[in-house]
C-alpha positions in Angstrom: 4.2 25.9 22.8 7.1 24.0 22.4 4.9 20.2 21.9 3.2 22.4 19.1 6.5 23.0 17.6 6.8 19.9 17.7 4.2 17.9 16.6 3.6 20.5 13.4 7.6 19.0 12.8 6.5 15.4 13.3 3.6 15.7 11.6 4.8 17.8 8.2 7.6 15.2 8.3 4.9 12.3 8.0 2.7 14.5 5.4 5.9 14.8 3.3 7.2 11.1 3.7 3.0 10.5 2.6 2.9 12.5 -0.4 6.5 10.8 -1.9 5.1 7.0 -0.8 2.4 7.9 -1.9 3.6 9.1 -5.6 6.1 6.4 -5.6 3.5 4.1 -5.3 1.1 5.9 -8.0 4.3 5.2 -10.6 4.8 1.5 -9.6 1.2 1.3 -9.8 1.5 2.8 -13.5 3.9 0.9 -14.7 2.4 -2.3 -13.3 -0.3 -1.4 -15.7 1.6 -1.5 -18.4 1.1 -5.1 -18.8 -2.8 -7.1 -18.3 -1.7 -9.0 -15.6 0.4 -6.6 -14.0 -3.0 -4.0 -14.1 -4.3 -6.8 -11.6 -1.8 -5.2 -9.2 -1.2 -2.3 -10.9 -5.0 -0.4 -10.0 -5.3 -1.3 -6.7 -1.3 -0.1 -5.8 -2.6 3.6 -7.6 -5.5 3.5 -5.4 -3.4 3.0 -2.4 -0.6 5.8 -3.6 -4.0 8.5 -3.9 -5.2 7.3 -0.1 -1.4 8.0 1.0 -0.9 11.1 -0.6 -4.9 12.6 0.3 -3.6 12.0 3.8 -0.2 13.8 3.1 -2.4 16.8 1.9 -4.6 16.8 4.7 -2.3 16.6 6.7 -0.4 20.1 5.7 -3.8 21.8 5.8 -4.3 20.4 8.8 -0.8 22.3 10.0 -1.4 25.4 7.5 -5.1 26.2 9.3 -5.8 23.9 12.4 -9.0 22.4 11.3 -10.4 19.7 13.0 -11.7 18.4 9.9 -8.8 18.3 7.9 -7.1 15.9 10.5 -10.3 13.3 10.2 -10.0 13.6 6.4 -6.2 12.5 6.8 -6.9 9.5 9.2 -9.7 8.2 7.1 -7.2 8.9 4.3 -4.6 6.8 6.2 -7.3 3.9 7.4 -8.1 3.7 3.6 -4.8 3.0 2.9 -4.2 0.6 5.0 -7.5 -1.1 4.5 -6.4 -1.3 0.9 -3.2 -2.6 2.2 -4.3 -4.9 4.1 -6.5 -6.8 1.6 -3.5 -7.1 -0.7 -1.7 -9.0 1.8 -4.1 -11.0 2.7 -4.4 -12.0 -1.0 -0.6 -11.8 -1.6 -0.5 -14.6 1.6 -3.1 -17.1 0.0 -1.4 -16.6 -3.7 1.8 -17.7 -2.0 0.1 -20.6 0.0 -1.8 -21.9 -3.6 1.6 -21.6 -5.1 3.4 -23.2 -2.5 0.8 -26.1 -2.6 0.7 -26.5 -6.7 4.3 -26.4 -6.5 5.2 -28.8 -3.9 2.5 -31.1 -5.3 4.5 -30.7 -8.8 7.6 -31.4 -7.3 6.2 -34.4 -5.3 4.6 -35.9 -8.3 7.9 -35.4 -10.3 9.6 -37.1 -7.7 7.1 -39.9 -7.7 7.4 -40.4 -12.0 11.1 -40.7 -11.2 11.3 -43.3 -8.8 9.1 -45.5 -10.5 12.0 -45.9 -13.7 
């Protein structure tokens, strides 16, 4: 009884902390919009906020009535989430190495046009 107790804690904790990441990340997302390049980032961070806060509400029907099937539809909730997530970063990392390449190469080049005055 008392690992019930507690795991209904733990987990309406984690549907609550879902649902405001979730709608934090739906208004980022929205105001990323606002702008055409910032939509680039803007859609898929709404996306993400709707996978976080499905899971939140599965999760507290999940709580509320103890169906099995409530708790798959929050974990493939969450694995959307992070699948989203984790395509971002991946993206986010080879941005940053592109950048980090056409930058240095900028920089190198500058360099080079200086020391041949």
């Amino acid at each position: 009884m008392q690992r019930d107790m507690l795991m209904n804690d733990m987990l309406s904790k984690l549907a609550a902390d879902s649902k405001f990441v979730g709608t934090f990340i739906i208004v980022m997302g929205a105001l990323y919009c606002l702008s055409i390049f910032g939509a680039i980032v803007g859609i898929p961070a709404i996306f993400v906020g709707l996978r976080a806060r499905d899971g939140g509400n599965n999760l507290e029907r999940f709580i509320a009535t103890d169906d099995p099937n409530d708790k798959i539809m929050a974990y493939q909730s969450y694995q959307k989430h992070f699948f989203i997530l984790k395509v971002l970063l991946i993206i986010a990392v080879v941005f940053l190495v592109i950048s980090v390449l056409f930058y240095s190469s900028v920089f190198f080049s500058f360099l080079s046009l200086l020391g041949r005055h």
